[in-house]
C-alpha positions, 0 to 999 in steps of 0.5 A: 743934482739935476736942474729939474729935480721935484719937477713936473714937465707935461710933454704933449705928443710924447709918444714919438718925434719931437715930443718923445725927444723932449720926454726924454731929455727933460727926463735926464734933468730930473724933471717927473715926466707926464707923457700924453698923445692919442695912443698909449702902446707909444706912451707906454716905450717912451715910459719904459725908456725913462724908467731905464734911466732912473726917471720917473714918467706918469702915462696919461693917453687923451686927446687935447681936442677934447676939453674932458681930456685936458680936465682929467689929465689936469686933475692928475698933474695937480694930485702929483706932489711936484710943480708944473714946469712947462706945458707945451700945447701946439694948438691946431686952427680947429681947435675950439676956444672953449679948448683953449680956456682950458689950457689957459686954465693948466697954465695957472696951476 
């Protein structure tokens, strides 16, 4: 059995890159995947990728900068009947404390 088997791994950036290759590889450990990045045609490749494989991936597009993304995309994390494993954010100088509540605040689901 996979080792991330009933797990929710949140991948930001996941439409290309180093995201995309997280995506993927905690998608071949079991892990449920939940794809965000700016733009969801990416999203959307990444995703087919993972069902292919037999994986699960939920495409939730938002930008991280802005605190109403975070909340929405947190509300959904929680609704998935699986557990937060890992939320990877690389936070940018400009981003605002108030956006780094929130993230403090995903954390703790």
């Amino acid at each position: 059995m996979p080792e991330l088997q009933g797990k929710v791994a949140w991948v930001t950036g996941a439409g290309s890159g180093i995201g995309e290759a997280a995506a993927l590889m905690l998608a071949e450990e079991g892990a449920a995947i939940v794809l965000t990045g700016r733009r969801r045609e990416p999203l959307d490749q990444v995703a087919a990728r993972i069902f292919r494989q037999g994986g699960t991936a939920h495409v939730q597009p938002g930008d991280l900068t802005e605190p109403e993304a975070v909340r929405r995309i947190g509300d959904y994390i929680a609704l998935l009947p699986a557990r937060l494993v890992m939320n990877e954010v690389m936070l940018s100088p400009t981003a605002n404390r108030r956006y780094i509540a929130e993230i403090e605040k995903l954390s703790s689901l």
